[in-house]
C-alpha positions as CSV (number, residue, x, y, z in Angstrom):
1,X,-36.5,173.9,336.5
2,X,-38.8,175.4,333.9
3,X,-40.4,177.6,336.5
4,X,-36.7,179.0,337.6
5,X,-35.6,179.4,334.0
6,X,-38.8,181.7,333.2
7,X,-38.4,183.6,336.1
8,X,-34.9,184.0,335.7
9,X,-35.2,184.9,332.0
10,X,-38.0,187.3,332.8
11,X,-36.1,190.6,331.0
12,X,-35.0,188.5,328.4
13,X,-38.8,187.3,327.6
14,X,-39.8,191.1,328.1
15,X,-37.5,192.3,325.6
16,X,-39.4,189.3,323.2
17,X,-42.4,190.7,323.7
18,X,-41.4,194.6,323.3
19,X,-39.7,193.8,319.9
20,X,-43.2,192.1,318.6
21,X,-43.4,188.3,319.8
22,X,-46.6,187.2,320.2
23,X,-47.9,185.1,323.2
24,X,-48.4,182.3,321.5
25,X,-44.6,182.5,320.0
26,X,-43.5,182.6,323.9
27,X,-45.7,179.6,324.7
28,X,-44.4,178.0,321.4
29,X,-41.0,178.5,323.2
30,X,-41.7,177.6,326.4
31,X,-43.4,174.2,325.2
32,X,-40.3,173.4,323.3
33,X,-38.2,173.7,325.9
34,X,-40.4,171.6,328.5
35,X,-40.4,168.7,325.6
36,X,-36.7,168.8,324.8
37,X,-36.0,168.8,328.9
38,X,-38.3,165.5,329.3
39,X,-37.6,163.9,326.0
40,X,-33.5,164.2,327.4
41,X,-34.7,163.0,330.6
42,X,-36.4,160.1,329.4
43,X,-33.0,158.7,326.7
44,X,-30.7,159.3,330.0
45,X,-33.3,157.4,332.2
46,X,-33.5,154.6,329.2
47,X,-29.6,154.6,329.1
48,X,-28.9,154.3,332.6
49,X,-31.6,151.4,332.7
50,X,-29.8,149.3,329.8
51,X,-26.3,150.2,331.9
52,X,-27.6,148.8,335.2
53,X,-29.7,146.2,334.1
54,X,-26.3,144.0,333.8
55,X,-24.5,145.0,336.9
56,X,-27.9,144.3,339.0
57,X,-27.8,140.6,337.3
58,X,-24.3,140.1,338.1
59,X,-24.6,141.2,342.0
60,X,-28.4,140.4,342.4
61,X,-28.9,136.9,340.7
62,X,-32.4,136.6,341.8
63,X,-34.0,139.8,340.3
64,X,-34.9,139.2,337.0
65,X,-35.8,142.9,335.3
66,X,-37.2,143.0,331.9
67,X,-38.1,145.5,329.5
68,X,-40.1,145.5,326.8
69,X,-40.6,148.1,323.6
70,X,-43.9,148.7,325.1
71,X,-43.4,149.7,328.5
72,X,-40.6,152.1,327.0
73,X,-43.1,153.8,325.3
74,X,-45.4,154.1,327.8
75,X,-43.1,155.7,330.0
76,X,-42.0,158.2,327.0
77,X,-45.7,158.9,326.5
78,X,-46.0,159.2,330.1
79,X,-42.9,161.6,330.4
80,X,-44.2,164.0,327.5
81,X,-47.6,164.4,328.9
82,X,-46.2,165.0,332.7
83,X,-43.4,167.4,330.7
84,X,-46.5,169.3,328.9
85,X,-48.6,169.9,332.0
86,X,-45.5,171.5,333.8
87,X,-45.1,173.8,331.6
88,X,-48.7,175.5,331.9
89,X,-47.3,177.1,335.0
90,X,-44.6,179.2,334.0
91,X,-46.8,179.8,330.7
92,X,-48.8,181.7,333.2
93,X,-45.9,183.5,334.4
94,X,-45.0,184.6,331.1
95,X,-48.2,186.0,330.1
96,X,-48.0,188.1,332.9
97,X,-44.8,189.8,331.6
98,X,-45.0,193.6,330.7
99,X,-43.0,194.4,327.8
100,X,-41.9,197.9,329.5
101,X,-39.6,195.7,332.5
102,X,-36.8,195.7,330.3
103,X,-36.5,199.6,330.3
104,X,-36.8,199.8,333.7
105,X,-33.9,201.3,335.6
């Protein structure tokens, strides 16, 4: 998703870089969103869990799910790091914008 949005927001990124915005701003950017997209990811995922958790009791008796403060963490640890490395990709892309795209005709 990061990957489209970059690509997609390639004039807009150019226009960034033509009025002064240093590569390291961009990647400041980019970063952000990739943590705000997996931080959301993981409170939906943890929501969803503590919704279903009672339903699965009530029409599965025998499977007993438990979760522990611990195991959250780990997963939100887990789900920043994987959210981080995604986003070295389309940081690649977006050094490789030229400021002069966005006067293109």
């Amino acid at each position: 998703m990061l990957y489209g949005s970059i690509l997609e927001r390639r004039e807009d990124y150019a226009m960034l870089k033509a009025i002064g915005a240093s590569d390291r701003y961009l990647a400041g950017l980019v970063m952000r969103q990739a943590l705000i997209a997996s931080t959301l990811g993981f409170v939906w995922g943890a929501l969803l869990a503590g919704i279903s958790n009672p339903l699965l009791k009530r029409f599965v008796p025998q499977l007993s799910l438990r979760y522990t403060w611990q195991a959250a963490l780990a997963v939100l640890v887990g789900t920043v790091v994987v959210g981080t490395l995604a986003s070295v990709i389309p940081l690649r892309v977006l050094r490789r914008v030229y400021p002069a795209e966005v006067f293109r005709a």
